[in-house]
C-alpha positions in Angstrom: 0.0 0.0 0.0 1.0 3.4 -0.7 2.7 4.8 2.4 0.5 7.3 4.4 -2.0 7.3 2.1 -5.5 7.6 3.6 -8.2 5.3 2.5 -11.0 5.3 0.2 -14.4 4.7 1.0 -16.5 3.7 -1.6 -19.7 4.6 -2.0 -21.9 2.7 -4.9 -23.0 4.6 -7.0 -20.7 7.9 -6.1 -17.4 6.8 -6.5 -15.8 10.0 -8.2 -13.0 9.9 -10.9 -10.5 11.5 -9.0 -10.8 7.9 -6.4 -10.9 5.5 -9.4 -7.4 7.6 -10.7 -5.9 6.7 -7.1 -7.0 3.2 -7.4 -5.2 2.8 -10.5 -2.3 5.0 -9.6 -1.1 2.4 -7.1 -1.5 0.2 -4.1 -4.0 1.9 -1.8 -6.7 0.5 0.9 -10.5 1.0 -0.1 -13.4 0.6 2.5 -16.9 0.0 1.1 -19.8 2.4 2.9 -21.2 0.7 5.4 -24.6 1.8 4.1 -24.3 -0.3 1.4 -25.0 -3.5 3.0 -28.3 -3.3 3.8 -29.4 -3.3 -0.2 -26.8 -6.3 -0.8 -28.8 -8.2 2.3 -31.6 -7.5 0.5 -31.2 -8.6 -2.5 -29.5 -11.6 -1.4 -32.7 -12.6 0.3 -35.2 -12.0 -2.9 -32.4 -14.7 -4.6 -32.9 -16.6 -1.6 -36.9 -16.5 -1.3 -36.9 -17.3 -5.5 -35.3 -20.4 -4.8 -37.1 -21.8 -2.1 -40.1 -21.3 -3.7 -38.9 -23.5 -6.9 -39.3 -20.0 -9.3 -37.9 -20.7 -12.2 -35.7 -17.3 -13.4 -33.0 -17.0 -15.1 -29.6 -17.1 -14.3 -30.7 -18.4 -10.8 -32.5 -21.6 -11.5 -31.8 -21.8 -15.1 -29.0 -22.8 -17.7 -27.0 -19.6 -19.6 -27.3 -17.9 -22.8 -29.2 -20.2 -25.5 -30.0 -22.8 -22.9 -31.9 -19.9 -20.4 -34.6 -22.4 -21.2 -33.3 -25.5 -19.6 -34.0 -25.7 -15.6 -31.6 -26.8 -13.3 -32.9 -28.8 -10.2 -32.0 -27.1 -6.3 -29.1 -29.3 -5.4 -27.2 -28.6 -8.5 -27.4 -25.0 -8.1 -24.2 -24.7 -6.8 -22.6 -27.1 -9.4 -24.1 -24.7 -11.7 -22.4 -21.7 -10.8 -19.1 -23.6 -10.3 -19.1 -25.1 -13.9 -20.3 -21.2 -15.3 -17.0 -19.9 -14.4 -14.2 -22.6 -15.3 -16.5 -23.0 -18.5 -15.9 -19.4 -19.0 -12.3 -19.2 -18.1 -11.3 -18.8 -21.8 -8.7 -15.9 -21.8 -5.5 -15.6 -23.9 -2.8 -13.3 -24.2 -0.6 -11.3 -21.6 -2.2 -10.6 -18.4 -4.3 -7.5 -17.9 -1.2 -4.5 -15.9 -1.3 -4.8 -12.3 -3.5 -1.3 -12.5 -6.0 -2.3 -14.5 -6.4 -5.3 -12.4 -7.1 -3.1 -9.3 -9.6 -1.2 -11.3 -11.8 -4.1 -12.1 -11.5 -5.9 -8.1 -12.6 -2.0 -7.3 -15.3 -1.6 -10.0 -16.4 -5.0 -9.5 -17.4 -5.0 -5.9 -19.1 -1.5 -6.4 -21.5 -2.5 -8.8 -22.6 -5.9 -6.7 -22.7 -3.8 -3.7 -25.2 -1.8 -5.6 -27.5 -4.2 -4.1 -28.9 -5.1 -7.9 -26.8 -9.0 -8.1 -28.0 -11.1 -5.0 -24.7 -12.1 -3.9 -23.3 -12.2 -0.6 -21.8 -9.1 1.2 -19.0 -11.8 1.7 -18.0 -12.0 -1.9 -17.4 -7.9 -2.2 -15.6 -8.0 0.8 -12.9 -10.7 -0.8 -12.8 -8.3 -4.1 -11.7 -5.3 -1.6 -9.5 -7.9 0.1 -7.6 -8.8 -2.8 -7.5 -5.5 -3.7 -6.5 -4.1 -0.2 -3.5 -6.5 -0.2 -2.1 -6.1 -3.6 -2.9 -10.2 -4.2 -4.0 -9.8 -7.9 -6.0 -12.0 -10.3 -4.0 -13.1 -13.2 -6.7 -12.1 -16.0 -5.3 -13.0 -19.9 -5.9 -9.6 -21.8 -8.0 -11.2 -24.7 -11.0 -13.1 -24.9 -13.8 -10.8 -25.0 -16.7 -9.2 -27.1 -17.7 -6.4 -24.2 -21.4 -8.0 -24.3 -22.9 -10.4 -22.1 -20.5 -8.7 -19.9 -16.8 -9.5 -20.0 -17.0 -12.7 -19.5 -14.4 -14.7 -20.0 -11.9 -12.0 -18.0 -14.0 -11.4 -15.3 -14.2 -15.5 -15.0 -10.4 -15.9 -14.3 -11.4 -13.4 -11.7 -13.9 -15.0 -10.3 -11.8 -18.4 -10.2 -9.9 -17.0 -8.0 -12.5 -16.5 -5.5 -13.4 -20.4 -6.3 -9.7 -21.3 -5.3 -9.2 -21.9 -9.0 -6.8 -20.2 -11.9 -4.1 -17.7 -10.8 -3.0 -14.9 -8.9 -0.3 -12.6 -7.9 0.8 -12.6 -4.4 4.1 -10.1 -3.9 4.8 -10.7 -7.6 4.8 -14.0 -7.5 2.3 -15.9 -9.4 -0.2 -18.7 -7.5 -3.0 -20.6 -7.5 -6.1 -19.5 -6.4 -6.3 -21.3 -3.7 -3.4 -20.0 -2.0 -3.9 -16.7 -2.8 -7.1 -16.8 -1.1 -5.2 -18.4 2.1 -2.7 -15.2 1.6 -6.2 -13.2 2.4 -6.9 -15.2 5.2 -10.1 -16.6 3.5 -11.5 -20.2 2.3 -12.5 -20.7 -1.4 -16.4 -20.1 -2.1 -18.6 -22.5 -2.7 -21.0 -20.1 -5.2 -24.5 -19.5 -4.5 -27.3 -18.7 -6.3 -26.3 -16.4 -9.7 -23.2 -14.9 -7.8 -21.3 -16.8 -10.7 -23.0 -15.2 -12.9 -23.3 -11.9 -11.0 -19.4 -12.0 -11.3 -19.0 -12.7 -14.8 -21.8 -10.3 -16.3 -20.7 -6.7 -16.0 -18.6 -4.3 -17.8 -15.7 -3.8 -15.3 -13.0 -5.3 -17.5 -13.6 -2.7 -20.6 -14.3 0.0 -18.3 -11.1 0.0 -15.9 -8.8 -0.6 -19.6 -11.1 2.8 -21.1 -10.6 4.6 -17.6 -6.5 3.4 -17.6 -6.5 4.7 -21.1 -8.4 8.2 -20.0 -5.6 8.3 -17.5 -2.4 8.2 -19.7 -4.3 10.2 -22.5 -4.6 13.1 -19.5 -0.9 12.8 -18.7 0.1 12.6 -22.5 -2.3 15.8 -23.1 -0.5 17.8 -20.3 2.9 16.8 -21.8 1.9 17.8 -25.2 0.4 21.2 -24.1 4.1 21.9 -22.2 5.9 20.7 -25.8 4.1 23.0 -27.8 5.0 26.0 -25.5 8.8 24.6 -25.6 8.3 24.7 -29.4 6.9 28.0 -29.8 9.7 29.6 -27.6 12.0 27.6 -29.6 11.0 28.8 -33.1 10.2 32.3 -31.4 6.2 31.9 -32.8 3.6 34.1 -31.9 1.2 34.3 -28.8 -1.2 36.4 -30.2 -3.5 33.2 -31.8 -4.1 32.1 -27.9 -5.8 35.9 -26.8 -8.7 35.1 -25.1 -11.1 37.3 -27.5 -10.6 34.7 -30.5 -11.6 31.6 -28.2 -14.1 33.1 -26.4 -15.6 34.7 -30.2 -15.6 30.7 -31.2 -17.2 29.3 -27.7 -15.9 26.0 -27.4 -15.0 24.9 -24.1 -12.2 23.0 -24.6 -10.6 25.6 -26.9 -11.0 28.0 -24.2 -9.9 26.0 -22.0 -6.4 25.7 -23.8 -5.6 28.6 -25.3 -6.1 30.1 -21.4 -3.5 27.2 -19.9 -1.1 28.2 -22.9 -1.6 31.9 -22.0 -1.1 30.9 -17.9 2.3 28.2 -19.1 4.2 31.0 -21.0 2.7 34.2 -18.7 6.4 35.8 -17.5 7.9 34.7 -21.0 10.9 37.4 -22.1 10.8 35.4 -25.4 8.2 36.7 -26.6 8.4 40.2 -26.8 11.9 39.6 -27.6 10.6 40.0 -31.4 7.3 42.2 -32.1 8.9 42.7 -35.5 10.2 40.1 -36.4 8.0 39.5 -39.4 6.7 36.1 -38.4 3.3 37.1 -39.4 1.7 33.4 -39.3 2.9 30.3 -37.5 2.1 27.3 -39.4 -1.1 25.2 -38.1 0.6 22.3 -35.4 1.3 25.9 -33.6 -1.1 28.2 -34.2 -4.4 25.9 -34.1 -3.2 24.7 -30.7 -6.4 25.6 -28.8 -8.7 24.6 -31.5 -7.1 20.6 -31.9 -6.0 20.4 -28.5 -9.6 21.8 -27.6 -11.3 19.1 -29.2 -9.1 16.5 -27.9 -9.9 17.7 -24.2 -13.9 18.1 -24.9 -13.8 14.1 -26.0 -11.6 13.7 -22.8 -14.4 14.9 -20.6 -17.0 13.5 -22.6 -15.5 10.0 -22.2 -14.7 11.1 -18.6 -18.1 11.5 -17.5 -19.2 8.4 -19.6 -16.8 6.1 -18.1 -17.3 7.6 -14.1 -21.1 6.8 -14.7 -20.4 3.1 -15.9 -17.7 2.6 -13.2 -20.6 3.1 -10.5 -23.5 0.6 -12.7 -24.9 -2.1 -12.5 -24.3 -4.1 -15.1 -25.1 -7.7 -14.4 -28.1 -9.6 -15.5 -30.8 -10.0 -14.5 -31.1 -7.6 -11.9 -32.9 -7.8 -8.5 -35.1 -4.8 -7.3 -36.4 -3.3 -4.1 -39.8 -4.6 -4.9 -38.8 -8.5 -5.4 -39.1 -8.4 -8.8 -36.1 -9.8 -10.8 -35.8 -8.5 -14.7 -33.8 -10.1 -17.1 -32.3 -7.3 -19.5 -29.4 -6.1 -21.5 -26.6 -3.7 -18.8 -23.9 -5.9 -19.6 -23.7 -4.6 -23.4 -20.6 -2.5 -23.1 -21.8 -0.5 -26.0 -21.1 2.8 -24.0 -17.5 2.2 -23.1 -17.1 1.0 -26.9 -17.7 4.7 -28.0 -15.9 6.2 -25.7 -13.0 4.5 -25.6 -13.7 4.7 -29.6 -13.1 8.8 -28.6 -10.3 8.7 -26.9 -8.6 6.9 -29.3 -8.9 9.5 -31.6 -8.0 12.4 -29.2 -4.6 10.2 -28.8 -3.9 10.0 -32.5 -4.3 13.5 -33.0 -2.4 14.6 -29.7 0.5 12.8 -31.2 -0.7 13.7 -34.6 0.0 17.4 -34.0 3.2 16.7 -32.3 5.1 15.1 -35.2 4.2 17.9 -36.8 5.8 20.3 -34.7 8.7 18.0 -34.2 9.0 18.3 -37.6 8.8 22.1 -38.2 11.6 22.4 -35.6 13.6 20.4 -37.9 13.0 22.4 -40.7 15.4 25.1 -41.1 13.4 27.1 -43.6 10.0 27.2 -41.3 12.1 27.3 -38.0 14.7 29.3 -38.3 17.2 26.7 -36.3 19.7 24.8 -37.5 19.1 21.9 -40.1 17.9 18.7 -37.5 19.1 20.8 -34.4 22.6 19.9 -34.6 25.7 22.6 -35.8 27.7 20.5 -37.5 25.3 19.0 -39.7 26.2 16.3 -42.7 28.8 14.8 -40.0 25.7 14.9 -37.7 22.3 13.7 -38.3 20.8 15.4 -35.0 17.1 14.4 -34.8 16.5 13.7 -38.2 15.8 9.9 -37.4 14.0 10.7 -34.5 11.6 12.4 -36.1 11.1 9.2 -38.6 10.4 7.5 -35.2 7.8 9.8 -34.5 6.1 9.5 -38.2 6.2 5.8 -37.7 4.2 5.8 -34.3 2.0 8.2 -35.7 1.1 6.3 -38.6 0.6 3.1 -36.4 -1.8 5.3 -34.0 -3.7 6.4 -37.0 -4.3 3.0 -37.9 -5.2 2.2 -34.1 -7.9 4.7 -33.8 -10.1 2.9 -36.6 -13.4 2.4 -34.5 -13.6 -0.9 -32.6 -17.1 -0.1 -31.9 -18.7 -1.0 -35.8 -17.1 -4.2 -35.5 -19.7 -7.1 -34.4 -19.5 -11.2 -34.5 -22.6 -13.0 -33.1 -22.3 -15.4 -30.3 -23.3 -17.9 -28.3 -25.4 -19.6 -31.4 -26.7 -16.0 -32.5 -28.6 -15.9 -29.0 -25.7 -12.7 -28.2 -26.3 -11.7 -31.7 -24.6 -7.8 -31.5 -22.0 -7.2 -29.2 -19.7 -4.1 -28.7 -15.8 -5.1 -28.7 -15.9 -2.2 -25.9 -12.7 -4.7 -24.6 -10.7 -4.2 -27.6 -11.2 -0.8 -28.2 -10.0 0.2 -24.3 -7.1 -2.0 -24.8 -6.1 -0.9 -27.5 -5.8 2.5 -25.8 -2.7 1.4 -23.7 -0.6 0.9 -27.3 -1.6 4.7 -28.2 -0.9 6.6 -24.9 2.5 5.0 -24.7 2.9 5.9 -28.5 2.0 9.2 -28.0 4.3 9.7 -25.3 7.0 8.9 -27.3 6.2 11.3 -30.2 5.9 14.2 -27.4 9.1 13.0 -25.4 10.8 13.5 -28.5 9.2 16.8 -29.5 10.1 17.9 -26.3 13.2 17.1 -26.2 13.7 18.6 -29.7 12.1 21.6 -28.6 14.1 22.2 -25.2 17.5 21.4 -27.8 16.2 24.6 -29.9 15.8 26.8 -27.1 19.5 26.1 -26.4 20.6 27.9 -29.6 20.4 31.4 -27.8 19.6 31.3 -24.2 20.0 35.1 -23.9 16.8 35.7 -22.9 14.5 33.1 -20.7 11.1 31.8 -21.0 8.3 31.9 -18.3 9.0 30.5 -15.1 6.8 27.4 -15.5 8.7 26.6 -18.7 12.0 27.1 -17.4 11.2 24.9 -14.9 10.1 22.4 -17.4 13.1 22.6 -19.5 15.3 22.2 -16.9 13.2 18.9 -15.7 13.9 17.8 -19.3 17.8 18.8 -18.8 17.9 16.3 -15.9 17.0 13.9 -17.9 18.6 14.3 -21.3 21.8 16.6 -22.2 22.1 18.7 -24.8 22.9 17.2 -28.2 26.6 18.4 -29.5 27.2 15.5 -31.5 25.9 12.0 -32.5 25.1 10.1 -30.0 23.3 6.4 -29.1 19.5 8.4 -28.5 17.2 5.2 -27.7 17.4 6.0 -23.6 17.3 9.6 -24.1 13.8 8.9 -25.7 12.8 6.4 -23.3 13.6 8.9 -20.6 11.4 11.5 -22.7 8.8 8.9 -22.8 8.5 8.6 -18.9 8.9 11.9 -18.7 4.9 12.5 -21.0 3.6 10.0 -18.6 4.0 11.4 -15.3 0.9 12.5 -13.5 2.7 15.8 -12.2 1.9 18.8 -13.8 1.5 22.2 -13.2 -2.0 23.3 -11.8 -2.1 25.4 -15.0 -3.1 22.3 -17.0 -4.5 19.9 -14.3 -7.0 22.3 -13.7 -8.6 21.5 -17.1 -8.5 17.8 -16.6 -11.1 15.9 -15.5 -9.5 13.4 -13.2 -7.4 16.2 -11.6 -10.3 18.2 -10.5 
């Protein structure tokens, strides 16, 4: 657990984004409100009432999917739920990141303790358990369609709980069953649809989309501080981020921008360094700042707000109700999460879109007004010419990433699960374009901070001196030739940290 950080209580239905950014920022302890248990009693008693009166409903009583038809007798109910989830432990690939994992025990318990599955108050306190002590579920990345819930993931979850599959106890990968012992806890024997309560639910493609909002924050932040180091570099003009035109235009997110520009570079001497210079218009990756970067953060809140809604749902089936009445429906189908996480794909590709194309202005004697690649002795040198092709690459590979997931739809389970969202895909996919993006910006910034260095006379803001010299500390200037691949690994870390000036958190949505 994170040293002397204080808990988190979570409350159903309220958890805020800031408390699902901790979750996935590391190791900390969560507490679920104790007002929560009276609706999981309750519901666990409507389960309870259905089957001793011999109701037949599904996903209680009944077989899954295209046998919801097919009734199971009483003392194979709990054979039932058993044989649900190893059926259902599919998964292939890499395991899900050790934060993404936290996310979905987190997300998890909150929507049963909704008090809409029936399960026991038991079974959410061994999510936050597992959670609470790091001991992590070893879910395979791919195997899901994001409708009927996230099934197969969620089901090497829930194996776990069983005492079956894997887990991760202080790194070290273990069976179920003794990572259960490592909790202090005895396997489950399932009850009535709490197999099915764990499986159905959207908590794998949401905590990948919300990891993915994460990093596309970070990478936006970085970005924003690049483009001020490249503007000081090529000694561009402010005057497209006054307030009047953004405020003439009225988008938010524009606004939004073109003021955290304005508050980064307020204190510059750079600037008025050159009111003559002649540099009447700066080409578009620098001038149209607040107008791309504007979009980018209005899909960023969109998605944020999306994704902070279906991180408190429920979104098992069927769902129990205050009233008795159980109703089979349709909250699993991720179809949400699939757009959104559609929409911040595409803010990544054009965050790192943008970028290249500043990198490669500052390369560009003719529009810069810097040396050929940022390097003096040029023809010996290359500089950053091949860095820069590095960049295209990755942008090229994130424009090809941000093709919608969402339009993409195989039936299932004998056409019974006949449209489904690939909400799973597209979130995941999201991990691959953040860290791509990072790179384009670590190397734009480090490009930039290298043309700034061609005539120090006169210093930027303080906020952007600071931020050059944090890039200083990490990489040294670039005399010669040298072996760059840690210099832009270091760049890299450096776009995806989470600590920024207040100047652009304050526009974020998870910062707030």
């Amino acid at each position: 657990m994170t040293q002397n950080a204080s808990p988190i209580t979570l409350h159903p239905g309220l958890v805020t984004l800031a408390e699902l950014r901790r979750i996935h920022a590391g190791p900390v302890q969560v507490v679920l409100d104790a007002s929560a248990r009276a609706g999981l009693q309750k519901s666990l008693a409507t389960v309870q009432r259905i089957v001793d009166e011999d109701q037949v409903v599904y996903g209680i009583n009944t077989g899954f999917g295209k046998l919801a038809s097919t009734k199971i007798a009483h003392d194979r109910l709990a054979e039932l739920q058993r044989n649900l989830v190893l059926s259902h432990s599919v998964g292939t690939g890499d395991p899900l990141p050790d934060d993404v994992v936290r996310l979905i025990l987190a997300t998890k318990a909150v929507s049963l303790a909704r008090g809409h599955s029936g399960v026991r108050p038991e079974l959410v306190d061994a999510l936050l358990a597992l959670a609470n002590a790091n001991v992590l579920p070893v879910i395979p990345a791919k195997g899901s369609v994001g409708a009927s819930g996230d099934l197969a993931p969620l089901a090497h979850l829930a194996c776990v709980l069983i005492g079956e599959g894997q887990a991760k106890v202080d790194g070290k990968v273990v069976s179920g069953a003794e990572a259960m012992r490592s909790i202090g806890l005895q396997p489950f024997v399932l009850g009535p649809k709490e197999g099915l309560a764990l499986l159905n639910g959207t908590q794998v493609s949401t905590a990948l989309a919300l990891a993915g909002l994460f990093g596309a924050e970070s990478v936006f932040a970085a970005a924003l501080v690049a483009g001020c180091l490249s503007l000081e570099a090529i000694k561009g003009s402010v005057k497209p981020f006054d307030a009047r035109i953004h405020e003439a235009r009225g988008q938010a997110g524009q606004i939004a921008v073109a003021a955290a520009v304005r508050a980064l570079l307020d204190g510059s001497a750079i600037d008025p360094s050159h009111p003559n210079c002649g540099r009447v218009q700066d080409p578009y990756s620098i001038r149209c700042v607040p107008q791309v970067m504007g979009a980018c953060l209005d899909n960023l809140h969109h998605a944020a707000r999306v994704l902070t809604i279906e991180a408190n749902a429920a979104s098992d089936n069927p769902l129990v109700f205050d009233n008795g009445d159980v109703i089979s429906g349709g909250n699993f189908h991720a179809e949400p999460v699939a757009f959104v996480a559609d929409i911040i794909a595409l803010a990544v590709a054009e965050i790192g879109a943008i970028s290249e194309r500043r990198l490669s202005l500052l390369l560009d004697p003719g529009l810069s007004g810097l040396p050929a690649f940022l390097i003096r002795d040029s023809g010996v040198n290359s500089g950053f010419m091949i860095a820069q092709v590095t960049a295209a690459a990755l942008a090229a590979e994130n424009q090809c990433l941000a093709n919608p997931s969402s339009v993409t739809s195989l039936p299932t389970s004998a056409n019974q699960e006949d449209h489904v969202s690939m909400a799973t895909y597209g979130a995941r996919r999201l991990g691959d374009m953040v860290r791509n993006a990072a790179v384009m910006v670590g190397i734009e910034a480090m490009a930039a901070a290298q043309g700034m260095e061609f005539d120090r006379s006169l210093k930027s803001s303080p906020l952007i001196e600071a931020q050059f010299a944090a890039i200083r500390e990490r990489v040294a200037y670039l005399e010669q030739d040298r072996y760059l691949a840690p210099d832009i690994e270091a760049m890299r870390a450096w776009a995806q940290q989470s600590t920024w000036p207040a100047a652009l958190t304050q526009c974020l949505p998870s910062f707030a």
